[in-house]
N, C-alpha and C positions, 0 to 999 in steps of 0.2 A: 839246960843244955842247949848250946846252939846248933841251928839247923844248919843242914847243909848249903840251903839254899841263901839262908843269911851270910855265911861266909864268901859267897860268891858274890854278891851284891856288893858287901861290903869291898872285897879287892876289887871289883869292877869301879868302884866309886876312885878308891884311892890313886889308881892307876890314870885315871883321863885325868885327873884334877894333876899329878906329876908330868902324863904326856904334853897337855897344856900348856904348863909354866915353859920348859923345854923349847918349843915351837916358839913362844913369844919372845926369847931370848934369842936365839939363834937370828929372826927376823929383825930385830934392831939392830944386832951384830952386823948382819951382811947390808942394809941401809946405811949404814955408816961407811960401810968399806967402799962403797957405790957414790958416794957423796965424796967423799977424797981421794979418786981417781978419773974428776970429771977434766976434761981439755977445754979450748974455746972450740966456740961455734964453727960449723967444718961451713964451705957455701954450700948454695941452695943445689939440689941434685937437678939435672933435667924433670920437665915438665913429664907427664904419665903420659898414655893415652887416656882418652874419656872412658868410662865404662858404658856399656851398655844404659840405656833408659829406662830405667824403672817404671813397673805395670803403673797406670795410673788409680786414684785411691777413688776411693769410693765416694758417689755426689753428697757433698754434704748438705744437711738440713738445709732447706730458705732461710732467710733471714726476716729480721722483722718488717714492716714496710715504713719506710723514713717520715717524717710531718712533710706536710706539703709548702711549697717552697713558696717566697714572697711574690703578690704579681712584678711582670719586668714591665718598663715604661713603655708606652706605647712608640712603637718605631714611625719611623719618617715613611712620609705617604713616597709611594713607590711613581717612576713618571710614567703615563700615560701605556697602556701598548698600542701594537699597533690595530688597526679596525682590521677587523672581521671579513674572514671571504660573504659574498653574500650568500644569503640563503638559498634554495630550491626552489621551485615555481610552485605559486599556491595551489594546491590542491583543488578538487573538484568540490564544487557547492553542497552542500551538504541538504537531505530534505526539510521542508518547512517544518515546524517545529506548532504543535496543536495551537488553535488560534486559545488568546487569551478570553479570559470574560470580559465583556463590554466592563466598565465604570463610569463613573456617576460622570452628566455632562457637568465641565466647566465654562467659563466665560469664554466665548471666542474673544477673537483677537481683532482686534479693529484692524479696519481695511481704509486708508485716506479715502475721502469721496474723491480725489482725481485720479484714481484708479478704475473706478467706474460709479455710476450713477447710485445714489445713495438716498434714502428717506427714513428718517427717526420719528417713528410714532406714538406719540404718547399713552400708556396704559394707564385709566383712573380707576380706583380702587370700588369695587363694589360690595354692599353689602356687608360694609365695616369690617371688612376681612383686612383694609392695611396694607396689601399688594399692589401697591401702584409702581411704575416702572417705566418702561421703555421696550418698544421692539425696534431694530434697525434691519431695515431693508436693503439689501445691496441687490444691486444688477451682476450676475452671471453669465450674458447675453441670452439665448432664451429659457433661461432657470434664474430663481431667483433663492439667494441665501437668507433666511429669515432668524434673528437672534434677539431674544427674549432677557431681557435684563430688566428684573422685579425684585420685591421683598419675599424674602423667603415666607415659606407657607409654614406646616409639619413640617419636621424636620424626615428628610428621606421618602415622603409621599409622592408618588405620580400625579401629575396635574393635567389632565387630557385641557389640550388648546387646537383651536380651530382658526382657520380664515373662511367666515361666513359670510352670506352675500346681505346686503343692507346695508343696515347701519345699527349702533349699538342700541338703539331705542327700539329698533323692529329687525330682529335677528330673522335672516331667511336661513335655507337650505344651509349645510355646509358642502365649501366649495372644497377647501384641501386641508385634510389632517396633519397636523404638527408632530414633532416629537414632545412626549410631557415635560413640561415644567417639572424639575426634580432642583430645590434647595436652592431657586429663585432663578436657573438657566438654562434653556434650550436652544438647541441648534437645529435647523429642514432646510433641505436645500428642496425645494419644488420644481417640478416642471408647469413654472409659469412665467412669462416676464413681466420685469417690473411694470412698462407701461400697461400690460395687461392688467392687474392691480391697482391701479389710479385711475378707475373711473369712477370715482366716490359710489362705488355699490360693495365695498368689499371691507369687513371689519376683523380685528382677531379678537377672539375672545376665551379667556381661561376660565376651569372650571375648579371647584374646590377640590376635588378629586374624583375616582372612575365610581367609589360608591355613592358618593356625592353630586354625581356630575348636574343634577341639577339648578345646584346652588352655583352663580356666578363670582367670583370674585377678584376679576378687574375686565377692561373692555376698551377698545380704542379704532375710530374709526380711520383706513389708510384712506388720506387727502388725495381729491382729484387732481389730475395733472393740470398743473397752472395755480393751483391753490395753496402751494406751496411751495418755499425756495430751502434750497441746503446751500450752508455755508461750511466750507474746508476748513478745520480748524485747528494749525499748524503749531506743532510743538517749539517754545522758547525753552532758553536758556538751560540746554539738556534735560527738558524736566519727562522725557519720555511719554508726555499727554499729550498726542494727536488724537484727533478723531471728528467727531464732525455736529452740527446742531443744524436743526430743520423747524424754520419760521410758517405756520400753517395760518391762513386765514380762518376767521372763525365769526363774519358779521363785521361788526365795531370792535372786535377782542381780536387777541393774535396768541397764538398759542406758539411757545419755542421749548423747543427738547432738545437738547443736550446727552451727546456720548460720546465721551472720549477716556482714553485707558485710565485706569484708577489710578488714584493717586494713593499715597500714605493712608495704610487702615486705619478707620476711625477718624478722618480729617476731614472739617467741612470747609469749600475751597470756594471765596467768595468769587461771584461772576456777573459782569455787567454788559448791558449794549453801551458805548460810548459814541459820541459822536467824532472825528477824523476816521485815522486809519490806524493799522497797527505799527506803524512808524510814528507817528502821531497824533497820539490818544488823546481828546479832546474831554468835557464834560460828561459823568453819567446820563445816560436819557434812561433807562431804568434798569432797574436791578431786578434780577434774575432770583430763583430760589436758586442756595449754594448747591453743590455739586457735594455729592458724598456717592463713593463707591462706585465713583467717574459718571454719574449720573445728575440729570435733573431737569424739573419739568415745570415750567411757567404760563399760568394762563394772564397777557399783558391785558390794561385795558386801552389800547388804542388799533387802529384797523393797522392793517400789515402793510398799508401805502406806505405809512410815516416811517417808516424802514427801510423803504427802495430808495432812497433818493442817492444813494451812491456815497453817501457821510456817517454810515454807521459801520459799528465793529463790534465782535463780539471778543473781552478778554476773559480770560480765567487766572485769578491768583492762586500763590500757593497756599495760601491759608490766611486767618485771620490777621494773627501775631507778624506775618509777614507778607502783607497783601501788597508788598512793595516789589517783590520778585512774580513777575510776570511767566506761567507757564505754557499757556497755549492762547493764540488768538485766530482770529479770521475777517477780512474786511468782507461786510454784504455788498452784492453787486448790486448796480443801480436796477433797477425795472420797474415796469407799470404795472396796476393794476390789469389793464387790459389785456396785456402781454402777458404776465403772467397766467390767468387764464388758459393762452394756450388753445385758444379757441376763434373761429371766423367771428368778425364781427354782424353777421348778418343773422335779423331773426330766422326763423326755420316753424313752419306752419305744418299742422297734419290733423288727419279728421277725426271729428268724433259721431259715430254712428251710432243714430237709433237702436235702445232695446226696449224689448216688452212693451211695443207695438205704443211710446210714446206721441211719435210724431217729432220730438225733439231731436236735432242732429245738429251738427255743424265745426269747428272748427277749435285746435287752442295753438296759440303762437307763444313760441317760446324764444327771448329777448336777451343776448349777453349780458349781463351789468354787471363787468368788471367780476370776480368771483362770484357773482349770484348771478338767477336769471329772473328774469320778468315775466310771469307764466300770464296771460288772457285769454279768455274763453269767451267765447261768442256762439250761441245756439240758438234753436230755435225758443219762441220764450215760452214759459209753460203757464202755471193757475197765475193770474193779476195777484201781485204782493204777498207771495210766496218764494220766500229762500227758499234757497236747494243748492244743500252742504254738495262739497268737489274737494276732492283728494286725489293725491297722486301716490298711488299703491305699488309695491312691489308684485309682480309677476307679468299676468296679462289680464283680456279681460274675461277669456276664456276663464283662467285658474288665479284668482286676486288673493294678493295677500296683506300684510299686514298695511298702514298708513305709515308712509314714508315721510308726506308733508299736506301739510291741511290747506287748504286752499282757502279764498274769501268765497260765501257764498252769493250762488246766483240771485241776482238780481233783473227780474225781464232777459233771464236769460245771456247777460253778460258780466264777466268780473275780471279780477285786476291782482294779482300778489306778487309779492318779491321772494321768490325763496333761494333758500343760503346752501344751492349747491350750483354750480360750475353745468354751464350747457353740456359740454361732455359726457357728465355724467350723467345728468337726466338721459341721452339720447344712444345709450348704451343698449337698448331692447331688454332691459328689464324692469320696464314701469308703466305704469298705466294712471291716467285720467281718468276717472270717474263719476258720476253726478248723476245724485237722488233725488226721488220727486220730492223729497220731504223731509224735513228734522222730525215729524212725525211719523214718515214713513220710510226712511232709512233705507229701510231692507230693500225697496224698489229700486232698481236700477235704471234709468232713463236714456244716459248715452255714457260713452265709453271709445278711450282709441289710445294704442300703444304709442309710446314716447319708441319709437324704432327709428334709426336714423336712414335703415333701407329706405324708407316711405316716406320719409321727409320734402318739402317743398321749400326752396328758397322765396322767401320773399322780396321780388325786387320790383321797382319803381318802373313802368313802360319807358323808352326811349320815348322824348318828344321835341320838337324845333319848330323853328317860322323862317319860311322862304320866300321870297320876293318873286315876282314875276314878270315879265312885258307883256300890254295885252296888245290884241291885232286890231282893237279898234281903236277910239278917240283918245283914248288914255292910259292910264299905267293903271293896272289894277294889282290885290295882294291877294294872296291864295296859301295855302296849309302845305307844308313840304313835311314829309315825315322822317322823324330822327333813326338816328342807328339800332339794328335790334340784337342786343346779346343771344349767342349762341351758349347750348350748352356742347361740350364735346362729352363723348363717353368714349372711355378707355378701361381698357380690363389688366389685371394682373395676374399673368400666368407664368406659369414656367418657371415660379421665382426670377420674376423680370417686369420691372415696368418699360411701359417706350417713353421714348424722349419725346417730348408736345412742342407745336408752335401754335397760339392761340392769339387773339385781339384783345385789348383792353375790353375789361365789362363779361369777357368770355366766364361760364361757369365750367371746369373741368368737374367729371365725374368718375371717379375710380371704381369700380367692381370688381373683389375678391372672388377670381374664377377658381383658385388652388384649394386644397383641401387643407393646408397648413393657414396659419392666421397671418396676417401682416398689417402693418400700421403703413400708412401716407405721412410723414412727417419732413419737415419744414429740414435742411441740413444747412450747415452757416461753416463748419470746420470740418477739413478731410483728414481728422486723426480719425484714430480705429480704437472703440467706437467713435463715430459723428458727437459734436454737440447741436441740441436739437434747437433750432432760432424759433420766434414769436410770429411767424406769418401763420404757420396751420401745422394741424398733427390731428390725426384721425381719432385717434385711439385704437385697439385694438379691431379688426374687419376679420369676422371670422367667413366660409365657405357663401359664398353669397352675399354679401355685408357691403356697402358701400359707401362713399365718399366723398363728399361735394367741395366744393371752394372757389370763388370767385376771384379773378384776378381783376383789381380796378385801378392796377401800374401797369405800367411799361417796365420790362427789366429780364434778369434770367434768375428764375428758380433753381436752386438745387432742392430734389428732395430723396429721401432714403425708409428702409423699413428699419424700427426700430427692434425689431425682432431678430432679422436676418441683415444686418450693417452692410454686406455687401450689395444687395438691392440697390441701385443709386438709378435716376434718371434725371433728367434735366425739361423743366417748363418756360418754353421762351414765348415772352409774351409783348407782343409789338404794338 
């Protein structure tokens, strides 16, 4: 039996499936009828108004990010703009900034010796230490800049160096502490001048170090003034080597040092005296040790005469491979022996007095000869055919010190030597004459008398003549007329001021250091600033009391000046 509800289903099916078909038909019917009742195209109607602007839509996603695009070629350089207002006013100084740490000294800087007074001193190596060198002394007017160029020691060790009074075989006191040798260079500027230092009493000497300090290892004594000449030695052909070489007598030997700015490291740079000039450089007369590290130090075997005569030159090449390029030269100026000394020619006498109730006294005369002097002693005589050793000691005779120079012994109380320093400097007031009863008995003192130029005596010859006469009786008779007597004048220097002298041929002037500051008497020949100092006389240093003698035996006018304080000038006319 069917249900009810089947039968409704089933007419419900039948019925949409008929309404269906119906609908579809009817819809093609009226398409058609629509399709052949169509006309042509009518025109275009007017334009609408716009409508209204629709909301805007919603931000859509980012998008991906593109590859990055090829570079573009470099554009054309743009022209020029225009300049800049200028700036503001500098600002206020800002404060100093904490000082730095000292570092290690290096080489100074060469100073031309015609910039001021210059001396190269040679340093020999002691004690197979290898440190031999050079110091170079310049003139500061009254300080002196002292520079130490040696072979390295330790590498980064202090090397305590001194300038001591003697000489390198008998070291006295020290006079002025240096800055140390640190990796073979030091720099001091001292309060001393240079002619202060050139009274052959004064030596520099390096130590191995401050733990060390007793061990020596180099030593060089600075040459009295006159004992040595400096030569200017002027840089060729751009090679940047100026500087300067100083010829030192030394006896029959001549010792030359050499310092001029370094060349090429590690280049030994051949160097010779020749004979012309440096315009026309003549044959070797000898060869020098080469220069390495702008240095170099030659002991010649000939005296320092054979070098003044106004024909020598010193060159330096640039090296071996091309000893054809010429880098620095300097011609030697002519001078004498004499002259260069630097010293009166006149001996100088002073007494030697009884000790220890000898009996023995008397005198020693000290003699210029050219760089040396000729020392004689004349005493009372002591035992028959008994030497009795004399030396000339550093100090006094108060406080004696080491043996400066050995004298020939006494013989009846008189002797004779040459010794190899410069009158100057023996008469510096720091030496003494000594003389022993005995090679046996040494230790006794017998006489004694300070080498002080205060107390010095010139020795000169009495004026003498012959004069004719008329007599009142029968004939003409001859009689003794007595020759001219030299005066001495004394004059003092005060006030930082000499006076100006008029004296007579044969007159002795006498200078005395009345100031409490030191000053020299020296000879002036040129009025640049400083003077160059000429060969008639030069005191050496006259400290508080100190004085100075000189004999004039020309006609003419003196200039002279302190070489200490250059404006000191006076003038000596002598008729």
């Amino acid at each position: 039996m069917i249900s009810q509800a089947s039968l409704t289903r089933h007419f419900t099916e039948n019925y949409s499936k008929r309404l269906l078909i119906i609908v579809t038909v009817f819809t093609v019917f009226l398409l058609a009828a629509c399709a052949a009742e169509t006309g042509p195209q009518g025109p275009q109607g007017p334009k609408g108004d716009p409508g209204e602007p629709g909301a805007p839509g919603a931000q859509g996603e980012p998008g991906q990010p593109g590859e990055a695009g090829s570079s573009g070629s470099l554009g054309a350089t743009g022209a020029a703009g225009e300049a800049g207002a200028t700036g503001g006013a500098a600002g206020p100084t800002g404060p100093a900034g904490p000082a730095g740490e000292s570092g290690t000294t290096g080489p100074a800087s060469l100073t031309n010796p015609a910039s001021g007074a210059i001396v190269v001193v040679p340093l020999a190596a002691l004690n197979s230490s290898g440190q031999d060198g050079i110091a170079r002394l310049t003139a500061q007017g009254s300080q002196t800049e002292v520079v130490i160029e040696m072979n390295t020691g330790a590498t980064g060790v202090g090397q305590p160096i001194h300038i001591h009074a003697g000489v390198c075989g008998s070291l006295g006191a020290v006079d002025f502490a240096l800055n140390n040798v640190v990796d073979g260079f030091s720099t001091t500027v001292i309060d001393a001048s240079l002619p202060s230092l050139r009274q052959g009493l004064s030596t520099i000497n390096v130590h191995k170090s401050g733990a060390e300090a007793s061990v020596y290892v180099a030593c060089g004594d600075i040459p009295a003034a006159g004992s040595a000449v400096t030569v200017a030695l002027n840089e060729q052909n751009d090679s940047g080597q100026a500087g300067a070489a100083t010829l030192i007598a030394a006896g029959d030997s001549t010792w030359v040092a050499v310092n001029v700015a370094a060349g090429p490291g590690g280049v030994s740079q051949p160097i010779h005296i020749h004979a012309g000039g440096c315009d026309s450089l003549g044959s070797v007369i000898a060869a020098l040790t080469n220069v390495e590290n702008g240095r170099s130090v030659t002991l010649i075997d000939s005296p320092i005469a054979d070098f003044l005569n106004g024909d020598r030159t010193i060159n330096l090449h640039k090296s071996g491979p091309e000893v054809s390029v010429y880098t620095s030269c300097g011609n030697i100026q002519a001078a004498s022996a004499s002259s260069s000394a630097g010293v009166s020619a006149e001996p100088v006498m002073l007494t030697l007095n009884e000790l220890n109730s000898s009996g023995q006294s008397g005198s020693v005369t000290l003699t210029p000869n050219g760089t040396k002097t000729t020392v004689d002693v004349a005493i009372t005589a002591g035992a028959v055919g008994v030497g009795q050793p004399s030396h000339i000691h550093l100090g006094t005779c108060g406080d004696l010190g080491g043996v400066s120079y050995a004298l020939t012994s006494l013989d009846a109380g008189v002797s004779s030597t040459v010794v190899d320093a410069s009158i100057s400097s023996l008469l510096s007031g720091r030496f003494a004459v000594n003389i022993h009863k005995s090679g046996t008995e040494a230790s006794v003192y017998v006489a004694c008398g300070e080498l002080d130029e205060a107390s010095n005596t010139l020795v000169n010859d009495p004026g003498s003549g012959a004069g004719t006469g008329t007599g009142t009786g029968t004939g003409t008779g001859t009689g003794n007329g007595g020759g001219s007597t030299a005066q001495t004048v004394l004059t003092s220097i005060a006030g930082f001021a000499f006076s100006d002298l008029t004296v007579s041929v044969g007159d002795t002037v006498s200078w005395e250091n009345a100031d409490n500051a030191p000053h020299t008497v020296s000879n002036r020949v040129t009025d640049t600033d400083p003077p160059m100092v000429g060969p008639d006389f030069r005191s050496g240093t006259l400290t508080k009391g100190g004085t100075y003698q000189f004999t004039f035996d020309t006609a003419g006018t003196f200039q002279l000046f302190c070489e200490i304080h250059p404006n000191m000038r006076a003038t000596v006319t002598v008729q």
